[in-house]
Each structure stands twice: as C-alpha cells, then as structure tokens.
C-alpha positions as CSV (number, residue, x, y, z in Angstrom):
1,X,0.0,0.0,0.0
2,X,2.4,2.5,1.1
3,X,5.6,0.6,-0.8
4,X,7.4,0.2,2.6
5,X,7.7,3.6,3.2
6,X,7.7,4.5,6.7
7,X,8.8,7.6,7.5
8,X,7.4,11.3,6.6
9,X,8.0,11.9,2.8
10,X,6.4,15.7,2.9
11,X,5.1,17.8,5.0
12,X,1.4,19.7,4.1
13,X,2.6,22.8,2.5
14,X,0.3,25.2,1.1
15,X,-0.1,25.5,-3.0
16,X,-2.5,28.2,-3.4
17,X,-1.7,32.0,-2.7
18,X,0.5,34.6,-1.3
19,X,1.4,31.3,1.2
20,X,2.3,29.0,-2.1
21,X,5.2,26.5,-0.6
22,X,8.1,28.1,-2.9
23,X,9.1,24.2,-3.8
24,X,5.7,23.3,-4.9
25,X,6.2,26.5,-6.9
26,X,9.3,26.2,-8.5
27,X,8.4,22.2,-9.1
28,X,5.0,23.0,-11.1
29,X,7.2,26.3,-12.8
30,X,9.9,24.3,-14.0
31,X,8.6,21.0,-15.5
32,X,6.2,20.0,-18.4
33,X,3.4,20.4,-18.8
34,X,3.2,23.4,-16.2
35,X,0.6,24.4,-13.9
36,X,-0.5,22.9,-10.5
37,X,-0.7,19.3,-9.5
38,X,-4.0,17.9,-10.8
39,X,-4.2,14.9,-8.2
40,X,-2.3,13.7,-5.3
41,X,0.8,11.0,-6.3
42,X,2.4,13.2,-9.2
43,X,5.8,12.4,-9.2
44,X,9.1,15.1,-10.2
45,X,12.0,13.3,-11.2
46,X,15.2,15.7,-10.1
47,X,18.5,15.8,-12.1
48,X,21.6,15.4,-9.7
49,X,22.4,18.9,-11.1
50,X,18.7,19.9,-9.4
51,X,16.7,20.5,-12.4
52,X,13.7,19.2,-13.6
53,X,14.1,16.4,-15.3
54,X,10.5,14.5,-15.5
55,X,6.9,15.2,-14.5
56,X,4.8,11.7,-14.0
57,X,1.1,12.3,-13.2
58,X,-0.9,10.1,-10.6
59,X,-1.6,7.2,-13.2
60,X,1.9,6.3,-13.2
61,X,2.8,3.8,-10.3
62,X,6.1,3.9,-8.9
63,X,6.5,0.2,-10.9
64,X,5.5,1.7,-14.2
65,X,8.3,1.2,-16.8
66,X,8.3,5.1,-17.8
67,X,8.7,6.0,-14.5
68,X,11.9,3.5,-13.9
69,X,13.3,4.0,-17.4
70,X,13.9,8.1,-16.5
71,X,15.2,7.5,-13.2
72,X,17.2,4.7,-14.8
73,X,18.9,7.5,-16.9
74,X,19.4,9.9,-14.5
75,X,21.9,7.7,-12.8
C-alpha cells in the first residue's frame, strides 16, 4: 500500500496563494506540462544537477516502466 515507506516523505505545505510552498512552486514552474498538481501522487523526477528532469502524473505507479526508465537514466 504504502511501498514500505515508513517515515514522513512531505510535509502539508500550502499550494494556493500569497502562502504557495516556494518548492511546490518552482516544481510546477519548471517541469512540463506546467501548472498545479491535478491529483495527489504526481511524481518530479530531479536531475543530480537539481533541475527538472520529468513530471509523472498520478496514473503512473512507482513500478511503471516510464517512471523507472527516466530515473534509470538519471543515474
């Protein structure tokens, strides 16, 4: 269910307003598509150089081939 996590991944941050979390905003600035999360579980793939690299919605599971392919080549 949880994939063996067991420890606090995040914090609740705020994502609307004047209070917007400024890693929430630079994640949803800097990837593609742009915009604001539509649904909890979207996933941001980070370079080791700390850009952007990938933006996975919801659907994909952390098992989904996309999803391990671009973290794949990141290392």
């Amino acid at each position: 269910m949880n994939y063996g996590v067991t420890f606090e991944l995040l914090g609740k941050v705020r994502i609307l307003g004047e209070e917007k979390h400024p890693l929430y905003q630079w994640l949803t600035e800097q990837s593609e598509p742009q915009g604001d999360v539509k649904w909890n579980f979207e996933k941001f793939l980070i370079t080791k150089d700390g850009d952007v690299a990938a933006r996975f919605t919801s659907r994909v599971t952390p098992e989904d081939s996309e999803l391990i392919q671009a973290i794949e080549k990141e290392l």
